[in-house]
N, C-alpha and C positions, 0 to 999 in steps of 0.2 A: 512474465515480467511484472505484472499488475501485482500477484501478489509479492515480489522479492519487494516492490517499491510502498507496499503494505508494510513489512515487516520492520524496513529502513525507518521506515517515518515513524512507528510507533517506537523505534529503538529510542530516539528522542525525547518521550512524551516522559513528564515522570510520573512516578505511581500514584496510584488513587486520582488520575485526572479524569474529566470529562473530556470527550474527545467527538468531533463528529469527521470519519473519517469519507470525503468524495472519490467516488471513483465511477471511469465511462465504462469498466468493468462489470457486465452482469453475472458474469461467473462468480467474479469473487462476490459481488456483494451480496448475490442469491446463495453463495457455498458460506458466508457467515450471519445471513438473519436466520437462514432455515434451516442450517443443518447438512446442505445437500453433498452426500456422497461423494469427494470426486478423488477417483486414485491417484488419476495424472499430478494433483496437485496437495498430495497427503500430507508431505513433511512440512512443506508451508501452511496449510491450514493447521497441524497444528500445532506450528508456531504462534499464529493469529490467534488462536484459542486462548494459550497461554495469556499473549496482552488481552483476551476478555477477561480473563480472571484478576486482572491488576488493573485496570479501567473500568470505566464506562462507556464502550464503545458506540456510536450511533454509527451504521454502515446505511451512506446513503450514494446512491444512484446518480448521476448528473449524463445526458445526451453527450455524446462525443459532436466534434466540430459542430458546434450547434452555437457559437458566439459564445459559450461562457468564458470568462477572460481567465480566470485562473485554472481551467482545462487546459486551452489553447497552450498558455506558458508551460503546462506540465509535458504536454505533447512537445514543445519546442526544446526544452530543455531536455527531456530523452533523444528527440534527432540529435541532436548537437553531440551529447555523449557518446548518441549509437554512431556517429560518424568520426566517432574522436577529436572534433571542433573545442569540444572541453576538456583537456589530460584532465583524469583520474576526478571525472565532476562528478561520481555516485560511487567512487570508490572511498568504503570506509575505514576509519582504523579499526586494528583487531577489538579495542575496548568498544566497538558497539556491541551491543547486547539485543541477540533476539528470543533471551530465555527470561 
């Protein structure tokens, strides 16, 4: 899910931006500063790849439920969808782009 909600947010971004993108995700953010191999998650990384080549991404790290306020609402805002409290709150139109 971490990185589908990678992919979304950068579909937004326009090109040549700087971006510093947070996530409580170490997989993802260790599978896009290092490089690290991961099968399970190939087609999405690289997707992610792609927005490196059109940005300037900084991938950085933030503690899960540890008080950061705009974590907490990411986390709030996924319950709500994953419970369906929001219809269609991360459903996008076909014109986002994560190529």
């Amino acid at each position: 899910m971490e990185f589908q909600a990678a992919i979304e947010a950068l579909s937004f971004v326009p090109e040549n931006s700087n971006v510093t993108l947070f996530s409580d995700s170490r997989i993802l953010v260790d599978a896009m500063k290092k490089g690290d191999p991961l099968r399970a998650h190939q087609a999405q990384i690289e997707a992610l790849r792609r927005f490196n080549d059109k940005h300037t991404i900084k991938w950085q790290w933030v503690k899960a439920h540890n008080g950061n306020k705009m974590n907490e609402r990411c986390d709030e805002l996924c319950t709500l969808a994953r419970i369906n409290a929001i219809p269609n709150a991360f459903r996008f139109t076909s014109s986002s782009k994560t190529e």
